[in-house]
N, C-alpha and C positions, 0 to 999 in steps of 0.2 A: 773229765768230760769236756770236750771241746765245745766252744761254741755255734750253735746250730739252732735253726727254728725246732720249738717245742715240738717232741714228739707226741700226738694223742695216736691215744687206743679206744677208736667209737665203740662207744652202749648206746643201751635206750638212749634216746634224744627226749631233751623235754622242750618244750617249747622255748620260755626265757629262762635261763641260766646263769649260774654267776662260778666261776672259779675260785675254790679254795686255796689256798695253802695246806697240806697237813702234815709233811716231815719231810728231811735229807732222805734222797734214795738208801743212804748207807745204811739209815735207821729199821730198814727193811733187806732182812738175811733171805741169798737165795735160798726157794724150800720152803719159805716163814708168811707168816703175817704179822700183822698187828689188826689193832682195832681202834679207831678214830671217833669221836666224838661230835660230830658236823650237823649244826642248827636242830640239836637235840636228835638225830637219825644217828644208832652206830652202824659202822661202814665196814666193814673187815676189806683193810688194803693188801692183797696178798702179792708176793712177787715168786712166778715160777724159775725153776735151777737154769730155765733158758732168761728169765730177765727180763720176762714177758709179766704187765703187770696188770690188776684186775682189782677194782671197786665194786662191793655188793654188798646186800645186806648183812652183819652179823649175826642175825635173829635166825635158830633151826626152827623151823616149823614143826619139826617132829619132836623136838625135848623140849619146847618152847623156852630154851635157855639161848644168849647171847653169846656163841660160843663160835662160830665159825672159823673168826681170825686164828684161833687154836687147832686147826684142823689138821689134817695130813694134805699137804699137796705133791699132787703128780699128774699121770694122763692116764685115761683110759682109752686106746686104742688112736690116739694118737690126738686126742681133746682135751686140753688141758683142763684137771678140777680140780676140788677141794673135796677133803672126806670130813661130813661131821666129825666130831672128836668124841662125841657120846653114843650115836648109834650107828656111824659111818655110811650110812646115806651119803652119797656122790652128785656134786653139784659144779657143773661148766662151769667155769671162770667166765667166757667168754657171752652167755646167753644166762646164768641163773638157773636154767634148767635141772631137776634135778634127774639125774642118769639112771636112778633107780627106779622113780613113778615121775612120769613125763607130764601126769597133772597136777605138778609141784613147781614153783619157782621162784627162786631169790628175787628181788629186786635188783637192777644192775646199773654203773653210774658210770660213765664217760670220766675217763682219769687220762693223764697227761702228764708227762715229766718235763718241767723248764729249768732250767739252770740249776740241775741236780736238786730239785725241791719236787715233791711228787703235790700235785694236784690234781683234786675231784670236782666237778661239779654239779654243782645243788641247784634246784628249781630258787628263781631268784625272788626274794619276800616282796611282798609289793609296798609301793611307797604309803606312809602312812599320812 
């Protein structure tokens, strides 16, 4: 990877913010997720076969299990998603949305790729 200002891919915006670290791009197969651990929130970092990546929650609403990073990724009709892995419910990468009941939606985080390290970020804690 050359060097170059960090790429981001905007989500939701929160007001103050802080950037994580959460892995090597490599650590992330096109196709794949993982799932991240970030100030107690898990995060399902997916990266699509185009190498397009995406920060949301891993929590289904609909099996109420943490499972999304395990999903099917691909597009529907030309919108990149994720298919739950238990009851395939279709969820934008890009809005949380989910594609099957549009009164459903992930939570979604502003990620960023800097010097081949992918980071997210998170609402920032306040000073104590």
């Amino acid at each position: 990877m050359s060097m170059q200002a960090p790429q981001e891919f905007p989500r939701v915006s929160s007001q103050a913010s802080e950037w994580r670290d959460v892995c090597a791009i490599d650590d992330v197969l096109p196709g794949t997720g993982v799932a991240a651990l970030i100030d107690g929130e898990q995060i399902a970092i997916i990266r699509t076969r185009d190498s397009l990546f995406a920060a949301l929650s891993n929590f289904d609403p609909f099996s109420n299990a943490f499972v999304i990073a395990r999903g099917i990724v691909g597009d529907r009709a030309g919108i990149p998603k994720i298919a739950s892995p238990i009851y395939k419910q279709n969820f934008n990468l890009q809005t949380g949305e989910c594609l099957d009941d549009p009164t459903v939606r992930l939570a979604v985080f502003p990620i960023r790729v800097s010097g081949g390290r992918i980071q997210v970020s998170v609402a920032a804690k306040a000073a104590e």
